[in-house]
C-alpha positions as CSV (number, residue, x, y, z in Angstrom):
1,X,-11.4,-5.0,-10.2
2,X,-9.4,-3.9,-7.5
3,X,-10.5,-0.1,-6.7
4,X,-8.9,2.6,-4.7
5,X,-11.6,3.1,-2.2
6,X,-11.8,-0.6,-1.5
7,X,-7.7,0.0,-0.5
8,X,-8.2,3.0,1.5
9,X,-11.5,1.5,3.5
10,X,-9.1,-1.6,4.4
11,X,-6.2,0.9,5.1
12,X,-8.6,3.1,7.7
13,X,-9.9,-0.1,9.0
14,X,-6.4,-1.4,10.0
15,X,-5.5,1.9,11.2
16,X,-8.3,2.6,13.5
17,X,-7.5,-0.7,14.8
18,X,-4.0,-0.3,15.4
19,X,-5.4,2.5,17.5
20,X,-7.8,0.6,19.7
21,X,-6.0,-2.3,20.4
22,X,-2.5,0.0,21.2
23,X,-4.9,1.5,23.8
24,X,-6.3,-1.7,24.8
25,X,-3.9,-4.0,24.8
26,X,-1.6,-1.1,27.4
27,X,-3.7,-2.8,30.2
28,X,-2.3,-6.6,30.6
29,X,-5.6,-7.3,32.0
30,X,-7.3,-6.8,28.6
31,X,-5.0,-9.0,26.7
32,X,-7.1,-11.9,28.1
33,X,-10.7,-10.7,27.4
34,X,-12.5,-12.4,24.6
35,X,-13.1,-9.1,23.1
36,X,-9.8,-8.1,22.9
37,X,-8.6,-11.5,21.2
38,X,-11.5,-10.9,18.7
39,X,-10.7,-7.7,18.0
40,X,-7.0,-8.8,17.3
41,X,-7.4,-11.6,15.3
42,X,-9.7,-9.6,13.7
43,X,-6.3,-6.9,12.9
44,X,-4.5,-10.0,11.9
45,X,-6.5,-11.1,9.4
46,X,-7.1,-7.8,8.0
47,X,-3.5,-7.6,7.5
48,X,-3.1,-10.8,5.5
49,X,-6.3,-10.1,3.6
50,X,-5.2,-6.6,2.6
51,X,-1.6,-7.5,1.7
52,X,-2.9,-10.4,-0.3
53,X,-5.3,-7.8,-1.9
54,X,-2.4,-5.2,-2.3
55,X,0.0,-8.0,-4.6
56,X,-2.7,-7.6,-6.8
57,X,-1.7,-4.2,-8.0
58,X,2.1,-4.8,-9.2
59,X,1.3,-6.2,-12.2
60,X,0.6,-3.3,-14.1
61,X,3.6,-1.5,-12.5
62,X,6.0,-4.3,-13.4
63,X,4.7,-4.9,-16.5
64,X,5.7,-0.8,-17.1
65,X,8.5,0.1,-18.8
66,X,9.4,2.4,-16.5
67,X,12.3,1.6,-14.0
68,X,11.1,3.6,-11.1
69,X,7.7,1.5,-11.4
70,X,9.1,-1.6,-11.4
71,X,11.5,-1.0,-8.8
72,X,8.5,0.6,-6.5
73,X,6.5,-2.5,-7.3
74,X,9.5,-4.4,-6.4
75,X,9.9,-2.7,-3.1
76,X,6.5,-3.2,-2.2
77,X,6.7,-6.8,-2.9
78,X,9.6,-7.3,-0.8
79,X,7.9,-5.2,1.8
80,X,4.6,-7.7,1.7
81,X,6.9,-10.5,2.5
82,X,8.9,-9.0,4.9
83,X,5.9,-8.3,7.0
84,X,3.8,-11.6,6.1
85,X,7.3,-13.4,7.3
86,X,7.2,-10.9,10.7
87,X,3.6,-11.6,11.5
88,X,4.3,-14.9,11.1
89,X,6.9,-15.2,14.2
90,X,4.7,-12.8,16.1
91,X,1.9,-14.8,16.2
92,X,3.6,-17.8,16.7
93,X,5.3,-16.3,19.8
94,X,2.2,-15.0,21.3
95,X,-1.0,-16.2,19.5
96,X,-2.9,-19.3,20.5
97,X,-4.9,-19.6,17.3
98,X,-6.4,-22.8,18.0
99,X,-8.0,-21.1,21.4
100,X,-8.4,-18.1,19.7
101,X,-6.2,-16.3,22.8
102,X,-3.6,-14.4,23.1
103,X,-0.7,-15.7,25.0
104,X,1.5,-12.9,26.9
105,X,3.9,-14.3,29.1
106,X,5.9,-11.0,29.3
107,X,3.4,-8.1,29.0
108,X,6.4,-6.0,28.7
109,X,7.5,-7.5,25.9
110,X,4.4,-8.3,24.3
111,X,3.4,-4.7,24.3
112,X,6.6,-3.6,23.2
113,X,6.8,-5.8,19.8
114,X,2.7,-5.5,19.4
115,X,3.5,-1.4,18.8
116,X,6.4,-2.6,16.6
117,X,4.3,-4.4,14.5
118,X,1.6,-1.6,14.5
119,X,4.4,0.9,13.4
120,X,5.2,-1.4,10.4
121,X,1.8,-1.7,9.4
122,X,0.6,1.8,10.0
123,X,4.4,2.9,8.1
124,X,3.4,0.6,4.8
125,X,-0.3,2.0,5.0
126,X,1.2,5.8,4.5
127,X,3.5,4.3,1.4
128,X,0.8,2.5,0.2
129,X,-1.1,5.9,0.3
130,X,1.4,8.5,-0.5
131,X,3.6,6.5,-3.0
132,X,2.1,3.1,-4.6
133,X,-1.3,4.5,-5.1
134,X,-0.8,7.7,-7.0
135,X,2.6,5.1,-8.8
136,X,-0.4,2.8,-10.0
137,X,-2.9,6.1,-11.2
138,X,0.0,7.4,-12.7
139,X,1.3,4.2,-14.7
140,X,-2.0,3.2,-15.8
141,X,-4.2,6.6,-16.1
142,X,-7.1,5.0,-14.3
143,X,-8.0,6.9,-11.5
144,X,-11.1,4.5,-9.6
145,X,-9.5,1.1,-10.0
146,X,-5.9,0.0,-8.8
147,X,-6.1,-3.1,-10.6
């Protein structure tokens, strides 16, 4: 089971992480410490773990026979793909998984998509919170487990 304070632990975790490596990442000279790369990856696979958590929690809603929770649910899927397929091309652009390093040829540009990427996130995270959680508590009248 699937509960809404395991959600909003990995939702505060990838936020506060956004935050740090925003900060971090600002200085080119950090992008190459180990720390740094760590702590990214680290985002990263947050990310995909969460999402993958996340798909979880549509069944219920598509299942529903009400319209406006299966077209949330159907939102939300599209919007798990859309940023699984994004952070995707990102890290092939600048990641170096098999070193476990970050490669920024541009810091410019690097920084300018990295914030893009934590806007997305850090956008989804408030729907998440404001819309597809209180959707799923509404649709199935449980109010500790999201699926």
């Amino acid at each position: 089971m699937i509960t809404y304070d395991e959600l909003h632990t990995q939702n505060h975790e990838i936020s506060e992480l956004s935050k740090v490596l925003s900060y971090l990442l600002a200085n080119r000279e950090m992008c190459d410490t180990s720390t740094c790369c760590d702590l990214f990856y680290r985002y990263v696979d947050q990310i995909k773990s969460h999402l993958e958590l996340v798909d979880h929690t549509y069944t219920g809603l598509l299942s529903s026979s009400d319209k406006n929770a299966n077209n949330a649910a159907s939102k939300f899927m599209g919007g798990s793909q859309e940023i699984k397929r994004i952070l995707a091309q990102y890290s092939k652009k600048w990641c170096e998984k098999n070193k476990h390093e970050l490669h920024v040829a541009n810091h410019a540009d690097f920084y300018k998509e990295t914030n893009e990427l934590f806007d997305l996130v850090l956008n989804r995270i408030q729907d998440e919170t404001e819309h597809l959680y209180p959707l799923i508590r509404k649709v199935s009248g449980d109010t500790q487990h999201a699926a």
